[in-house]
C-alpha positions in Angstrom: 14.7 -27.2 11.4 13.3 -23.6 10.4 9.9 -23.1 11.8 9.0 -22.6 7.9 9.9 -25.9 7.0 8.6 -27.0 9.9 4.7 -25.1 8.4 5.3 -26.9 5.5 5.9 -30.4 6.6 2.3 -29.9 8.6 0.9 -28.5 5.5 2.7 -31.9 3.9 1.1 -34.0 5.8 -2.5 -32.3 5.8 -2.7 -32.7 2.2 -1.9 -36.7 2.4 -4.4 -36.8 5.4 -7.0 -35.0 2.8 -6.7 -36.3 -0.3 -9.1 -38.4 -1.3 -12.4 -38.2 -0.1 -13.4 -35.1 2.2 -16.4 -37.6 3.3 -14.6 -40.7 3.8 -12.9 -40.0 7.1 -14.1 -37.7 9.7 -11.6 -37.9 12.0 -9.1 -36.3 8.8 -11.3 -33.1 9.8 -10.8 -33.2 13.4 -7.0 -33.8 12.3 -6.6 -30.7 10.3 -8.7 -29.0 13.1 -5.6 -29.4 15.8 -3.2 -29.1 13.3 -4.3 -25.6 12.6 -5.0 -24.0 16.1 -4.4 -20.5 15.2 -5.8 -20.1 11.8 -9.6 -19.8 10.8 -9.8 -21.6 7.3 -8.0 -23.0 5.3 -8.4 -24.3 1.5 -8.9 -27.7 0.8 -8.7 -27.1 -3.0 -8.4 -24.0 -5.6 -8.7 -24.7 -8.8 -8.7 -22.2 -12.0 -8.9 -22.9 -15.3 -8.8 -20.7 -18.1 -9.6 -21.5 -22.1 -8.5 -18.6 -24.8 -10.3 -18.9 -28.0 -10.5 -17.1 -31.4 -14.1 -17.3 -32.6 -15.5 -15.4 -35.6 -12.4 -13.0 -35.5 -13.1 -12.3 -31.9 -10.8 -13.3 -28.9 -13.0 -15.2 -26.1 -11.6 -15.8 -22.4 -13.6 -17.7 -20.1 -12.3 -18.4 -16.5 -13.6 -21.1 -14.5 -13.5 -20.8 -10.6 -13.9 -24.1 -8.4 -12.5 -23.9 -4.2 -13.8 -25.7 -1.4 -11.9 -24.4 2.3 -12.8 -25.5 5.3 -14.3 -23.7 8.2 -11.6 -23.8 11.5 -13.0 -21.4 13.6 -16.9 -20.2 13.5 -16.3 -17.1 15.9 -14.9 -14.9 13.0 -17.5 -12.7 11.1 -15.5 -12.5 8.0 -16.3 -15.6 7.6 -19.5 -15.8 7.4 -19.8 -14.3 3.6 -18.0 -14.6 1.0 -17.6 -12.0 -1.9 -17.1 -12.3 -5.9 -17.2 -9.4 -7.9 -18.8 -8.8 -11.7 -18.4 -6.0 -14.2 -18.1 -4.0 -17.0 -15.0 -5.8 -18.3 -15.2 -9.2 -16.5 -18.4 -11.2 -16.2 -19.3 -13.6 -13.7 -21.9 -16.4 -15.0 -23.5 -19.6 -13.5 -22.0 -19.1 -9.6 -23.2 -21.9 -7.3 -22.6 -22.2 -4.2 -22.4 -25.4 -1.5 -22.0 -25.9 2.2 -20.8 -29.5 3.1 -22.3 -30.0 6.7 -20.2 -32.0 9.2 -22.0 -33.9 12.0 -18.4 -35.2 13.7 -18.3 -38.0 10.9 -18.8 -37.5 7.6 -20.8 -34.4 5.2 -23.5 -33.7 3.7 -23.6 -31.3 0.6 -26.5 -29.1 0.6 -26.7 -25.8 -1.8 -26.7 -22.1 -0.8 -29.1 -20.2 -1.8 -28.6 -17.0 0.1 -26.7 -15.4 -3.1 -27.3 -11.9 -3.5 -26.1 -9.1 -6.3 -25.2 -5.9 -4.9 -23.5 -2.8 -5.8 -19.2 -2.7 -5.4 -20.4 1.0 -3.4 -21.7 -0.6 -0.7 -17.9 -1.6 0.3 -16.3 0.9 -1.5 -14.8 4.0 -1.0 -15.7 5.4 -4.1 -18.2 8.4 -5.2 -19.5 5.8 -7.5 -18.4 2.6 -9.3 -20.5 0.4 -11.8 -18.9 -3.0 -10.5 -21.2 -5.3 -8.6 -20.7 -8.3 -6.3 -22.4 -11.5 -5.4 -22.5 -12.2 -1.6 -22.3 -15.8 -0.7 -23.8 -15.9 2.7 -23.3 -19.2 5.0 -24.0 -17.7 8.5 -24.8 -21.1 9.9 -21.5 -22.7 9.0 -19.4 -23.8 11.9 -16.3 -25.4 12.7 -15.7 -28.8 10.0 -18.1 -27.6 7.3 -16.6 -27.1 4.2 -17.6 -23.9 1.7 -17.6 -25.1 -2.1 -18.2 -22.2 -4.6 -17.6 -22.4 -8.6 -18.4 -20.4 -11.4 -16.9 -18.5 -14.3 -15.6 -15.0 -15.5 -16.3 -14.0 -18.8 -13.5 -11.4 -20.3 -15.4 -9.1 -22.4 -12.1 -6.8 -22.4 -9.5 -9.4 -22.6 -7.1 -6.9 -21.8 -7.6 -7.2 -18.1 -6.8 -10.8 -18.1 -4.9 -12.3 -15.7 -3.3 -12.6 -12.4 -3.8 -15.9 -10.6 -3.7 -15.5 -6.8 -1.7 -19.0 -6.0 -1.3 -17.5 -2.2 -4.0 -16.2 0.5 -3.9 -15.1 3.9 -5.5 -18.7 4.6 -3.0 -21.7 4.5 -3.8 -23.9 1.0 -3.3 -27.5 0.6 -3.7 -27.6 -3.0 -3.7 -25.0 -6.0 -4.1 -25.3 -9.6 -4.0 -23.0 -12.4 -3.9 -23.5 -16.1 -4.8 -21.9 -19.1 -5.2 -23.5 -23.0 -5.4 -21.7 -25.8 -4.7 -22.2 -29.7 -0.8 -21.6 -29.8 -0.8 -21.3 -33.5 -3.3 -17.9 -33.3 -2.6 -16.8 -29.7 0.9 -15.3 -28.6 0.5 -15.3 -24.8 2.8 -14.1 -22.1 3.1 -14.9 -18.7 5.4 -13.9 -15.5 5.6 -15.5 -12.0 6.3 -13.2 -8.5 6.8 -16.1 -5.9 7.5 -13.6 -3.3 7.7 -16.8 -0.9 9.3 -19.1 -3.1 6.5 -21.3 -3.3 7.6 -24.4 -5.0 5.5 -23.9 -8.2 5.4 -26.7 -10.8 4.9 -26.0 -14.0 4.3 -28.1 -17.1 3.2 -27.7 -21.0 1.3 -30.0 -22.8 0.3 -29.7 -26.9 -2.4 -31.2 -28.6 -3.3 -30.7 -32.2 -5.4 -27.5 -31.8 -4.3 -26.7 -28.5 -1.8 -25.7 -26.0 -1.9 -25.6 -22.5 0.2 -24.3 -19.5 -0.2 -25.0 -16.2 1.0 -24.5 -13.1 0.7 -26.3 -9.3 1.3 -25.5 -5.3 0.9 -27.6 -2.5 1.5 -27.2 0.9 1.0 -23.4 1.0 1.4 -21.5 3.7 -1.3 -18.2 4.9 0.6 -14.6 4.1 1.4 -12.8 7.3 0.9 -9.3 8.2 4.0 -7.9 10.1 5.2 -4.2 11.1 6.3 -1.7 8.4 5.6 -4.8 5.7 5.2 -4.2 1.7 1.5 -5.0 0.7 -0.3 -8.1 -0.1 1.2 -7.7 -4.0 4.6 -7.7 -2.3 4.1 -10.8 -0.4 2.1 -12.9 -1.8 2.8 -15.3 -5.0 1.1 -15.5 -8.2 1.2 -15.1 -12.0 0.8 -12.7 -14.2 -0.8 -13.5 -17.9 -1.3 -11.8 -20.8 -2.5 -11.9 -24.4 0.1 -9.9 -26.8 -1.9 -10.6 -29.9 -4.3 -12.8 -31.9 -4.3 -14.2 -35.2 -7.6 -14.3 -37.8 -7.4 -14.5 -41.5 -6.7 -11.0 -42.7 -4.7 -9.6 -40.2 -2.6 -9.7 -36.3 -4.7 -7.6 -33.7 -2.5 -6.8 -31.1 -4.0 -6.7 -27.5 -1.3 -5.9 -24.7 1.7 -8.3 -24.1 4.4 -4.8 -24.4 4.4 -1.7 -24.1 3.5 -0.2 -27.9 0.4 -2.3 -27.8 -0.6 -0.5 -23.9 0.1 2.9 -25.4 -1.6 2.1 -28.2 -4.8 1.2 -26.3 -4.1 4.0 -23.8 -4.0 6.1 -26.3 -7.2 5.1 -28.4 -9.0 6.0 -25.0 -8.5 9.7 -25.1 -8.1 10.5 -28.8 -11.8 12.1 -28.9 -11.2 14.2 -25.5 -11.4 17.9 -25.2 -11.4 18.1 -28.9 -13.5 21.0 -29.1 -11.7 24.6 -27.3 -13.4 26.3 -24.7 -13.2 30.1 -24.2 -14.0 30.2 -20.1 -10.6 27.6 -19.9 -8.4 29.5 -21.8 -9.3 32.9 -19.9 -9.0 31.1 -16.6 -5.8 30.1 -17.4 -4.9 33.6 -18.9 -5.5 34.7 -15.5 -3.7 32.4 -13.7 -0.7 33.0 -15.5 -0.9 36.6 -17.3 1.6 38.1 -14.3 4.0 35.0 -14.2 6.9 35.0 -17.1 8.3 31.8 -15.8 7.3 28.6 -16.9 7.4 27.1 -13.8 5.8 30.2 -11.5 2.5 29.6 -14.2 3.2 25.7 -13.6 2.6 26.2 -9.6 -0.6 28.2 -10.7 -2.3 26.1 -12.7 -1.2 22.8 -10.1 -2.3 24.6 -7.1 -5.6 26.4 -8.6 -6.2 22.5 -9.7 -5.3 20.9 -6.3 -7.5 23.5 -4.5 -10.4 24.3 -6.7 -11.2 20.1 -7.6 -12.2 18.2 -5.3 -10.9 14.2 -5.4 -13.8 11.9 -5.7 -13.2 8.1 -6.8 -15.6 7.6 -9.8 -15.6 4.3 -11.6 -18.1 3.5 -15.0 -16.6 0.6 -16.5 -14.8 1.7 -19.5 -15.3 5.2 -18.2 -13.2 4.7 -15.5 -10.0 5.0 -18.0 -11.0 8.0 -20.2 -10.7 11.5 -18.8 -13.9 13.8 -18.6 -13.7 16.9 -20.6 -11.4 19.5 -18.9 -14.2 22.1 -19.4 -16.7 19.6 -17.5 -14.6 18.9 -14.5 -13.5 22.8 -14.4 -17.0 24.2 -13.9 -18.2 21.1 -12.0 -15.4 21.4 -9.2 -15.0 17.5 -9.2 -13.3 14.8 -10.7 -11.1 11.3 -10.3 -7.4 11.3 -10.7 -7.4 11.1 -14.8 -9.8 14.0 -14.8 -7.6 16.0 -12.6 -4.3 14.8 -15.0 -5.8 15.5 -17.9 -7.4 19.5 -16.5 -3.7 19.9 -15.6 -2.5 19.0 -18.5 -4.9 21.1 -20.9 -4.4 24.0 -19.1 -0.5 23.5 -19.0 -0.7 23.2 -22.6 -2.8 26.7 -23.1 -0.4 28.4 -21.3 2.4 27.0 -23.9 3.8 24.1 -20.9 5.1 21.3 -22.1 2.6 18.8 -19.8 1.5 15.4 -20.8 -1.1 13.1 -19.6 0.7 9.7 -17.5 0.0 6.7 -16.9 1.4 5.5 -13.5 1.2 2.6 -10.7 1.3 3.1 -7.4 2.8 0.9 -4.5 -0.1 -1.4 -4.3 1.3 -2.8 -7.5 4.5 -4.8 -7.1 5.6 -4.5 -10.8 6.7 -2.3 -12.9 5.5 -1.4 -16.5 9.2 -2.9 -18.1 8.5 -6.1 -16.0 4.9 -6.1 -17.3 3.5 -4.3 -20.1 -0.7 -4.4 -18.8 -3.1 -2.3 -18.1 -3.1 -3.7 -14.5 0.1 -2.3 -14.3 -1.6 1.1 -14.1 -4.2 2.1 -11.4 -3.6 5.8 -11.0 -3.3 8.6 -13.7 -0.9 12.1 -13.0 0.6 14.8 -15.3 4.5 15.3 -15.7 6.2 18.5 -16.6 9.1 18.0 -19.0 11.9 20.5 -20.2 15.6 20.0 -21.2 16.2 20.8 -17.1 13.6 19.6 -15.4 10.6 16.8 -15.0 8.0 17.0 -12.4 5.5 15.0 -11.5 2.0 16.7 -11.1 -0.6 14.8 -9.1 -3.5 17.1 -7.8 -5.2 14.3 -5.9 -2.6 14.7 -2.8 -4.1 17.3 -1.3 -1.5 20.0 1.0 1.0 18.4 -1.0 3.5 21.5 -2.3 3.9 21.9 -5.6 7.1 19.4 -6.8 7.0 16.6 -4.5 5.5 13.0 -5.3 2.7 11.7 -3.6 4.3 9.3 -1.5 2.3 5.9 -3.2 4.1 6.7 -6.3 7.6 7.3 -5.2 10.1 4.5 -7.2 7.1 3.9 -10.0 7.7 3.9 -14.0 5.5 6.5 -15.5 4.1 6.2 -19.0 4.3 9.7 -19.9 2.1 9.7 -23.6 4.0 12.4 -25.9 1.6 12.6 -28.9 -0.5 9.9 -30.6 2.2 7.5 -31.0 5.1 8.4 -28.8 5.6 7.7 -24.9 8.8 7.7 -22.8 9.0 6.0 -19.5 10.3 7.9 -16.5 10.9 7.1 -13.1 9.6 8.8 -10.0 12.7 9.0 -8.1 12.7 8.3 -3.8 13.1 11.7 -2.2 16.0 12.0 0.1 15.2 11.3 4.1 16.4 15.1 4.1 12.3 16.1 2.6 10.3 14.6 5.3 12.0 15.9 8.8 10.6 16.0 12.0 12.0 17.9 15.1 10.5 17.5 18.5 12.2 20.2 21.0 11.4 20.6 24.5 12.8 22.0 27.5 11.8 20.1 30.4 12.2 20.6 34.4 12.0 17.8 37.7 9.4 18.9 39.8 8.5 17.3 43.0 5.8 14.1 42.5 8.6 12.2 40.1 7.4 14.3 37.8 8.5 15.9 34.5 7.2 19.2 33.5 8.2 20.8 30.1 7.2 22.6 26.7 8.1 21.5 23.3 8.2 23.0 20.0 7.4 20.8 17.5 7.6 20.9 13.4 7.1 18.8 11.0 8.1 18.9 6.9 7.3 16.7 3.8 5.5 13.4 3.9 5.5 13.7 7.6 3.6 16.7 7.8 1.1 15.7 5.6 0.5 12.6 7.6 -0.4 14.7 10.5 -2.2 17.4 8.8 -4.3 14.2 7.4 -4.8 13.3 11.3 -5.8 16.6 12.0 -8.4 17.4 9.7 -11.9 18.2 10.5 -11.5 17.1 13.8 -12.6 19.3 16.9 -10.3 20.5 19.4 -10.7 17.4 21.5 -10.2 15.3 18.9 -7.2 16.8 17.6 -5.7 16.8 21.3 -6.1 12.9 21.4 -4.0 12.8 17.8 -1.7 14.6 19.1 -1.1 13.0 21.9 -0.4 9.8 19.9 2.0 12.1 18.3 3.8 13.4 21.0 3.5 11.1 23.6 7.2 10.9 25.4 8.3 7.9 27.9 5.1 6.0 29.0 1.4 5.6 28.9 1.6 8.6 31.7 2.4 11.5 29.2 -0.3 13.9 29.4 -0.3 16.4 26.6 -2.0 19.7 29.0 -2.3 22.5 26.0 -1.3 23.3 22.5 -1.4 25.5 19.6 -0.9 24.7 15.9 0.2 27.8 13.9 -1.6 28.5 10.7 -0.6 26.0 8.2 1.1 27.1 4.5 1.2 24.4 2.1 5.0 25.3 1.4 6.1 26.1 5.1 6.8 23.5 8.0 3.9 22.4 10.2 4.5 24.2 14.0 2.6 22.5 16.8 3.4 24.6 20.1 2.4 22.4 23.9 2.9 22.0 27.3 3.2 18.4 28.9 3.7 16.5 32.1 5.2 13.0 32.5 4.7 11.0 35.8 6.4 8.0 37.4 9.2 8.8 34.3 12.3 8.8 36.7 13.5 6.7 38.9 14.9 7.8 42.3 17.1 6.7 44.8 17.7 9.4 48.5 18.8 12.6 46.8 19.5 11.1 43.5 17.1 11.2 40.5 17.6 9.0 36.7 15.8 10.1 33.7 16.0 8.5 30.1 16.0 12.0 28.0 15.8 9.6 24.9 12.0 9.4 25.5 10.7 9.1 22.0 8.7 6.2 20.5 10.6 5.9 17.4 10.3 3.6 14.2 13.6 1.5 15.7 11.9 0.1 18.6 9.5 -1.7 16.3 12.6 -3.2 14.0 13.1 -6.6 15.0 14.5 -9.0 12.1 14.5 -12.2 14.4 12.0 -14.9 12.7 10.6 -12.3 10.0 9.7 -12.9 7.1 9.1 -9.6 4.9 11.0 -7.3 4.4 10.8 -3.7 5.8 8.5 -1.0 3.7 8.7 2.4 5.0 6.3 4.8 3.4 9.1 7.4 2.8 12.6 8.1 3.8 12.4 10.5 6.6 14.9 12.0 10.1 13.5 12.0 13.1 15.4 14.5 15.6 14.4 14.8 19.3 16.3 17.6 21.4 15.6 18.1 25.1 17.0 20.5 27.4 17.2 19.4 31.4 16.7 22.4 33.2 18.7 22.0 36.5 17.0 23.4 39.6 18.6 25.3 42.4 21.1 22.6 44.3 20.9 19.8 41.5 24.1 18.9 40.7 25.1 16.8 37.2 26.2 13.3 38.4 25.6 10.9 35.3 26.3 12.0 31.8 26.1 9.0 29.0 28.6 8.9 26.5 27.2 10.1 22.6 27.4 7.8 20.2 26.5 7.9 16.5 26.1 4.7 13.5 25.5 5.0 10.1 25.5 2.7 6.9 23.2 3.1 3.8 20.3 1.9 4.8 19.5 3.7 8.5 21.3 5.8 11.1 21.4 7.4 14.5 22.9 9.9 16.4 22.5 10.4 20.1 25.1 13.2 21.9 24.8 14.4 25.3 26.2 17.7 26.3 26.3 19.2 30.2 26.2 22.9 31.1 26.1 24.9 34.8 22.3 25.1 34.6 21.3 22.5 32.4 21.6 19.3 30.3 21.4 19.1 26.8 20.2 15.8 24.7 20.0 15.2 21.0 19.1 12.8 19.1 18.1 11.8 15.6 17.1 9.1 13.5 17.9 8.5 9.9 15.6 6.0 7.4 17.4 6.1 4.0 16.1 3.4 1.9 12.3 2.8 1.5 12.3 -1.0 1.0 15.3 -3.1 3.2 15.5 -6.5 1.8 16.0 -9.8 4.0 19.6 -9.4 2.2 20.2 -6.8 4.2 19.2 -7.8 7.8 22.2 -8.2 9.0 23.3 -4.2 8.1 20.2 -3.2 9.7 20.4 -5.4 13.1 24.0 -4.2 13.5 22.9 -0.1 13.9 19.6 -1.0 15.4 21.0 -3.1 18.0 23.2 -0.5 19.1 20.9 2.1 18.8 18.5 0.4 21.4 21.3 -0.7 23.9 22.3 3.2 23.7 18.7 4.0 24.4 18.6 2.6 27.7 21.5 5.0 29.2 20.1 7.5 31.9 21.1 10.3 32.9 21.9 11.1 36.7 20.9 14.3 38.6 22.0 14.7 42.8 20.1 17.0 44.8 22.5 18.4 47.5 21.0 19.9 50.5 
């Protein structure tokens, strides 16, 4: 039996030992409590139900919330609030909130009144953001009370409606979501991502004025987090709904439900920016680009002067938070969010005659694409893309140190909505750049010294998405700070690496990053009378982590990348080669390694590299990966042998 079914059969049986009455039985409590040692809650119930109405000519959506989960462990401070947000475009009204005391028997219910409205910046990492949230606070609850909370969302852009969580990082015993609406003057669409395979039933019923769908889980288990896994969107199940039009007397509106109707309101947003021409602009960009007769030498202007000169802060205001700030207000104000950045690229692209256009984009936070989903929740970033008969580049300033060309990495595989003029759009992909773009290359020259000790330099450089990830580590951090990074970075062998001194040469955004140190390693080798084994293959490398025995997710990488490690083994005065481990190398599509020992009169020579090639490896595709990383780790293991003759 697979320890999944196994999960579910528990789950099975915690939702026979539940249903019913939560009061009736205390010992059901004390039941669930043992049959859940490692997790800290878990929902009871969680039910949504949502009614679509036309009213007046106007489209209502109201969503109402009811959960109850009970409390399994009181130690975690998570716990001890719960959040639900309200905003510009979604409404929350008449939240109540109820803690059901346990006393070993049965419950009381009792109300919470500790509900307080705060703003989303308090927990946000944005400049500023005109969401709010209510904090439910139940600091007294301990292990066997049960946390009710229901209220309802109010769409006033029904546009953003829906996506219905049915999975959680707590295990569920029950979900429930439905939605009615008047199937004669509402076209609605809907998809399901079971990224567990959930077993979802679903069922329509009709009534005269009426339509409903529905849709129920039991038995759920919690989402797991595991090493180099996809997101929460990637892993979890739940439904995506949306309105494509609605029906009133005179006419059809159209809301969302494919990709015309997105444009459409996409492009509504922006029709009454930068409208009016703005002399400081134009001569900015005149000066940018008066010495540059290339289209593409005045594109790397314009990106870089934007990337440099405007600074990235997070700025959210409702309905604001989709339409672009003037390009003249952002360019003398030195800040903006990603649209305002698109959109400064893209105006002064298009006074220096570029053919830029303002994009739409998701990035890898959202599991779907735009053809698989036609919503504005499709969408949570904005960039400019460059487009000629030879070339298309994605611009997106916000990736700061990122040379002019490449991707940010969150966007790498994503459908961009690239608007063309009032009514026309194409959708483009951001292609995966090749493992060849981000490159690392650890070399070091390294000597035995008496202590079983290695001594040694290393030269160290780093290109692509790899080098911006350190330079990210690296910033505005002092000396000692950067040393402890570093370390992290180049620690070889054990927990004994000590990283004595480096020096990072001056950085160019379109050169490699060059990290020059000296480091010692004790208790590394292992001798024996005159003999002396080291491991040269002394890198902590993304393959020791790869394990696909009992996971679950797949494997996300962040980016295709190499990793190469070469070490020279300086031979001292009377040591003598004795060992020398056979190379080996393994490739198939999705990873690959190379390890290849060479011996000279005065020294050994190791190296080694490691190839990711695909982004995402699918649980298809175990098996191919196992076989190379397998091998790899068994060839890891091989030392090499020095003798010391007197």
């Amino acid at each position: 039996m697979s320890r999944q079914l196994r999960i579910q059969i528990i789950l099975l049986y915690a939702l026979l030992f539940i249903r019913g009455s939560f009061n009736a039985q205390g010992v059901e409590v004390q039941r669930l409590l043992s049959a859940y040692p490692n997790q800290s809650s878990l929902y009871l119930e969680k039910a949504e139900e949502a009614v679509i109405k036309v009213v007046k000519n106007k489209l209502t959506i109201v969503r109402n919330h009811h959960e109850r989960f009970l409390i399994l462990k009181s130690n975690y401070n998570y716990l001890r609030n719960k959040r639900v947000r309200t905003g510009a475009f979604v409404e929350v009204k008449d939240l109540h909130a109820y803690i059901h005391v346990y006393n070993g028997k049965k419950h009381r219910r009792r109300e919470i009144n500790t509900i307080k409205l705060a703003s989303e910046n308090a927990g946000d990492d944005s400049f500023y953001n005109s969401d709010k949230f209510y904090t439910i606070e139940f600091f007294d609850a301990k292990e066997g009370d049960i946390i009710e909370v229901n209220y309802k969302e109010e769409y006033l852009e029904p546009r953003f409606f829906g996506m219905f969580y049915l999975s959680d990082y707590s295990p569920s015993l029950s979900r429930k979501v439905s939605v009615t609406y008047p199937e004669n003057l509402v076209k609605l669409t809907f998809k399901e991502l079971n990224y567990q395979g959930v077993p979802i039933k679903r069922n329509s019923t009709a009534k005269k004025s009426s339509h409903t769908v529905s849709w129920q889980a039991d038995s759920i288990t919690p989402i797991i987090d595991e090493t180099y896994d996809p997101n929460f969107s990637k892993k979890a199940s739940y439904l995506l709904l949306n309105v494509e039009s609605f029906q009133t007397p005179d006419s059809t509106v159209n809301i969302g439900g494919n990709l015309a109707n997105l444009y459409s309101w996409y492009n509504n947003l922006i029709k009454n920016v930068d409208l009016s021409k703005d002399s400081h602009l134009e001569m900015l960009v005149d000066s940018l680009t008066k010495n540059e007769t290339n289209d593409l030498a005045k594109l790397r202007k314009i990106f870089y002067w934007v990337q440099n000169k405007i600074s990235y802060i997070a700025y959210e205001d409702g309905m604001n938070g989709y339409i672009p700030r003037e390009a003249s207000v952002v360019c003398k104000q030195r800040f903006g969010d990603c649209k305002d950045m698109a959109n400064l690229i893209f105006n002064m692209s298009n006074l220096a005659g570029l053919p830029v256009y303002r994009t739409w984009i998701g990035t890898n936070d959202i599991s779907f694409q735009f053809s698989e989903f036609p919503a504005p929740f499709a969408a949570n970033h904005m960039i400019a893309t460059y487009m000629s008969q030879k070339d298309t580049i994605f611009l997106d300033a916000t990736g700061k140190d990122y040379p002019f060309g490449l991707p940010t990495s969150m966007i790498q595989g994503k459908e961009a909505l690239i608007g063309l003029d009032s009514k026309n759009f194409v959708i483009k992909k951001v292609p995966f750049m090749s493992e060849l773009v981000s490159n690392d290359h650890d070399s070091v020259i390294v000597s035995i010294i008496p202590g079983n000790k290695l001594q040694g330099k290393g030269y160290y450089y780093a290109t692509g998405y790899k080098k911006l990830s350190i330079l990210s580590g690296l910033k505005q951090n002092s000396y000692s700070q950067q040393k402890d990074y570093l370390r992290k970075v180049l620690e070889k062998g054990n927990n004994k690496f000590r990283l004595d001194s480096f020096y990072i040469e001056e950085n160019s955004i379109e050169r490699p990053l060059v990290i020059y140190y000296s480091f010692s390693i004790s208790n590394y080798l292992t001798q024996y009378q005159n003999k002396t084994y080291a491991n040269l293959n002394f890198h902590k490398d993304y393959f020791d982590q790869i394990t696909t025995e009992q996971r679950k997710h797949e494997y996300h990488f962040a980016y295709r990348c190499v990793n190469k490690l070469t070490v020279r083994l300086n031979l001292q005065p009377g040591q003598e080669l004795e060992v020398l481990p056979e190379s080996i190398s393994e490739n198939n599509s999705l990873v690959g390694f190379n390890s290849a020992y060479k011996a000279e009169n005065d020294y050994i020579l190791f190296e080694n590299s490691i190839s990711i090639k695909e982004m995402n490896i699918g649980t298809d595709k175990f098996k191919d990966l196992e076989e190379i990383v397998s091998k790899y780790k068994r060839n890891k293991s091989t030392l090499v042998g020095v003798v010391t003759k007197p």
